[in-house]
C-alpha positions in Angstrom: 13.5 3.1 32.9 17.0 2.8 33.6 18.1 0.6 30.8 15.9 3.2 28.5 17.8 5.8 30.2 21.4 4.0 29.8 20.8 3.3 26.4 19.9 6.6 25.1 23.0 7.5 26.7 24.9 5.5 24.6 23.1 6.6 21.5 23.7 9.3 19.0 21.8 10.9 16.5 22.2 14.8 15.0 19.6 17.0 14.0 19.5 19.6 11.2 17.6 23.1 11.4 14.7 21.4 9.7 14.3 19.4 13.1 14.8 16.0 10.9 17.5 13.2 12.0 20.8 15.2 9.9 20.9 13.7 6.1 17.2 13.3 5.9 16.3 17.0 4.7 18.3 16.7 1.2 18.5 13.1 0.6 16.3 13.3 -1.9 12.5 12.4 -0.1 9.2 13.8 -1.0 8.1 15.7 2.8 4.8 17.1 1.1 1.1 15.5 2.0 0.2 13.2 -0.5 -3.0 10.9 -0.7 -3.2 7.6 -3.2 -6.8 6.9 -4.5 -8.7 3.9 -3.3 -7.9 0.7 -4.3 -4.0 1.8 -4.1 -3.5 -1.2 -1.6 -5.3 -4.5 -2.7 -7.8 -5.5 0.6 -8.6 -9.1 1.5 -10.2 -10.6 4.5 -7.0 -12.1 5.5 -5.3 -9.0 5.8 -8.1 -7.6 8.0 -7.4 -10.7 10.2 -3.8 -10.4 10.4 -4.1 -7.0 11.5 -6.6 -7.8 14.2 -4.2 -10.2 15.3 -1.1 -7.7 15.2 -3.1 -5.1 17.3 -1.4 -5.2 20.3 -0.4 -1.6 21.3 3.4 -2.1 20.0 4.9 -1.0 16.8 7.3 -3.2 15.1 11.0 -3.0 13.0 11.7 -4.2 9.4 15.2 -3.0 8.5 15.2 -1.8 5.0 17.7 -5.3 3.9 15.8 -7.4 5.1 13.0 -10.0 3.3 9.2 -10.1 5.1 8.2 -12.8 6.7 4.9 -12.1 6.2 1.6 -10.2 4.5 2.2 -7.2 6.6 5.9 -6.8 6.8 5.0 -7.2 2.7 3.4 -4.2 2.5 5.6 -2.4 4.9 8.2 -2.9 2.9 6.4 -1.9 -0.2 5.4 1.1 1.5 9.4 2.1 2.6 10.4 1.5 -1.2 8.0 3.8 -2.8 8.7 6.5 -0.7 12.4 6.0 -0.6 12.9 5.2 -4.3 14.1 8.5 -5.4 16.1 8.8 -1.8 20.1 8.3 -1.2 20.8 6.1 1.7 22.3 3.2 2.5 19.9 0.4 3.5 22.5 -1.9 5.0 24.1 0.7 7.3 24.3 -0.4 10.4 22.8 1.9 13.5 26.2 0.9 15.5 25.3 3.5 18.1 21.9 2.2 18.2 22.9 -1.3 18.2 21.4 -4.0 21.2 25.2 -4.5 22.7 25.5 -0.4 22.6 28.9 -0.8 20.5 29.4 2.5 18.5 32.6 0.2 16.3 31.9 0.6 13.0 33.6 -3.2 12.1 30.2 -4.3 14.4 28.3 -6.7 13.0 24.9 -5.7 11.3 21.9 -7.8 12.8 19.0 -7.3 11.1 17.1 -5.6 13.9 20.0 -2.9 13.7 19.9 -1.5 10.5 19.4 2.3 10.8 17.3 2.4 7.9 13.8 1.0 7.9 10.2 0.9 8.1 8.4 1.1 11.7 4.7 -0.6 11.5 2.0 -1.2 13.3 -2.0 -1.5 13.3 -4.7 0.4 14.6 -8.2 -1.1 14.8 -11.3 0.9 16.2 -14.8 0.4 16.6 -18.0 1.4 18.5 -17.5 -0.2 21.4 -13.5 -0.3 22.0 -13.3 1.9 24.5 -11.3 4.1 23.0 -13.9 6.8 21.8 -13.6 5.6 18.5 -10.5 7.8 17.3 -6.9 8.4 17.7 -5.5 10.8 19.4 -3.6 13.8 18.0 -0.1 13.4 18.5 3.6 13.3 17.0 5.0 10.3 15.3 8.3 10.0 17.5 11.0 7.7 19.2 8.7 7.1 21.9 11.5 5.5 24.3 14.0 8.3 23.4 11.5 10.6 24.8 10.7 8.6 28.0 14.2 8.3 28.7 15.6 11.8 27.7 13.0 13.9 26.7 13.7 14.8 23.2 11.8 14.3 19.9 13.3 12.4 16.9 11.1 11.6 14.2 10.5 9.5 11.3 11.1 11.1 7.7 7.9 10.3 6.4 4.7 9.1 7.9 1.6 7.3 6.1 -1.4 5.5 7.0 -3.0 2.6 5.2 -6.7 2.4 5.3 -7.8 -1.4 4.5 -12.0 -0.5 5.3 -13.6 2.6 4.5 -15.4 3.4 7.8 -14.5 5.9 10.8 -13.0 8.4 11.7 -11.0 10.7 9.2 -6.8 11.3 9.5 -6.3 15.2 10.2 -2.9 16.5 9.4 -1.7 19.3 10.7 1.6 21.7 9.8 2.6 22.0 13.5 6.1 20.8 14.4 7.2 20.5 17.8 10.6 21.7 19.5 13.5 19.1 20.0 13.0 19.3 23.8 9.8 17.7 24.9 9.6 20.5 27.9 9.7 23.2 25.6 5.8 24.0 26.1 5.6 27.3 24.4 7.4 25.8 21.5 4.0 23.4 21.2 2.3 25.9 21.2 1.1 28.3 18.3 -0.9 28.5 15.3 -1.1 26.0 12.6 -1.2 27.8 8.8 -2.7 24.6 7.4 -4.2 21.2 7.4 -5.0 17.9 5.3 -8.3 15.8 5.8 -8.4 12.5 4.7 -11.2 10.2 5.0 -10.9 6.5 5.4 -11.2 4.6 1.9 -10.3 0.9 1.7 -7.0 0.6 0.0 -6.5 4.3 0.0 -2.7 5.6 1.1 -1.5 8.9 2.7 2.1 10.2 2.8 2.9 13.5 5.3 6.5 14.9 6.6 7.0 12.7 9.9 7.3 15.9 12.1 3.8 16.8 11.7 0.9 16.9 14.5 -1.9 14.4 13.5 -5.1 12.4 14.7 -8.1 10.7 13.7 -11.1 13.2 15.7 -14.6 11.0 15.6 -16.1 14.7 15.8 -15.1 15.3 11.9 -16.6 12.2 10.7 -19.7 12.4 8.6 -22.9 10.9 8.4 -22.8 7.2 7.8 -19.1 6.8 8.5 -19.9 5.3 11.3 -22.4 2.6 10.9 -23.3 0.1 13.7 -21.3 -2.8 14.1 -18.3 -0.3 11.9 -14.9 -1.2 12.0 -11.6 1.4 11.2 -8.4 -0.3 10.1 -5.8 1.0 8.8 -1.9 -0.1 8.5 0.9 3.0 9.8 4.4 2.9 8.6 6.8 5.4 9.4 10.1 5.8 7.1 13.2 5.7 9.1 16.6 6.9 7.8 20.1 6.8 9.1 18.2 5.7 12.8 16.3 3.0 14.4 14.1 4.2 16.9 14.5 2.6 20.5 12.8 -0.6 21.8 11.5 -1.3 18.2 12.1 -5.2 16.8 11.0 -7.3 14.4 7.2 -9.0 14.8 8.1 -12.0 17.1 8.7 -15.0 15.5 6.2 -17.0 17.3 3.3 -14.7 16.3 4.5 -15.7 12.4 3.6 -19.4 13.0 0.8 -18.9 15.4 
């Protein structure tokens, strides 16, 4: 918890009036929900492996120069240019104030787990009996370490989710921001003038602005979505721009050759 704290200390990021990371608002993205029919993603049984495999509770980095190393960071990567294609940023920058050795010198040298500008993945896999009452829980897409350490939220420019099988629970979007400082409880709270439903789809894509409020709730499945012996994956990339959220690296390079 120190080092978390110490290095947010070191670390500097603006935010506009939108509540985005300062550049993001104008640069040229698309914020509005969008959903990509099915078959958008081509599915094998590999790729539901390797995400089995990747399910580990951690989210990982690919910086926006850099080549993937494998299926996944593959389509993370096709994921970040799609949405950034009509975007101006640089994807080389260097996050120097977000750098491992805390340097905030411009002349720093980029690594590739640096760069400010990137996609964040991970994979979520549920089924009947995980334990985990078959859904995701609503909640913000966020530096998660920036909040533990000092209580703010900094989100991703743009969210999306990946479905690679067409069972489970459905993603619910909702337009609810929350307030820069995490203790800000009436700021949570409030009215929400409107919502997306998406249900899973293999191969089917979602886009939403990265400040929104979402979850997958089992209670708004429908009948046969849940079949015995079901399984819900789906692949979730968040679009970083001009920051790299804290304690986020590149999938470990043992995993690769495992």
């Amino acid at each position: 918890a120190a080092a978390a704290a110490a290095a947010a200390a070191s670390q500097e990021v603006r935010i506009d009036a939108e509540g985005r990371i300062a550049g993001v608002s104008d640069c040229g993205l698309d914020f509005s929900f969008r959903s990509f029919p099915a078959d958008t993603v081509p599915v094998d049984a590999r790729l539901i492996q390797d995400c089995e495999a990747a399910f580990v509770g951690a989210s990982f980095w690919l910086p926006a120069h850099q080549e993937p190393r494998c299926e996944l960071e593959s389509l993370a990567r096709a994921i970040f240019r799609h949405h950034t294609r009509d975007a101006a940023f640089d994807p080389g920058a260097a996050a120097a104030a977000n750098a491992a050795d805390g340097s905030s010198s411009p002349s720093a040298p980029v690594s590739s787990a640096s760069s400010s500008s990137g996609a964040e993945w991970w994979v979520q896999v549920r089924h009947a009996d995980d334990g985990q009452g078959e859904a995701v829980n609503f909640h913000w897409d966020k530096d998660e370490d920036l909040v533990d350490a000092v209580g703010v939220n900094v989100h991703p420019a743009v969210s999306t989710v990946t479905y690679l099988t067409s069972a489970g629970a459905p993603t619910l979007v909702l337009q609810h921001v929350p307030p820069f400082a995490c203790d800000n409880l009436e700021g949570v709270r409030g009215g929400v003038p409107a919502g997306w439903l998406s249900y899973p789809c293999r191969g089917k894509h979602i886009a939403f602005d990265g400040r929104l409020l979402h979850g997958a709730p089992r209670q708004l499945s429908r009948a046969g979505d849940t079949p015995a012996g079901y399984l819900r994956v789906s692949l979730l990339v968040n679009v970083w721009l001009g920051y790299k959220p804290m304690g986020v690296d590149l999938f470990p390079e043992e995993e690769l050759r495992a």
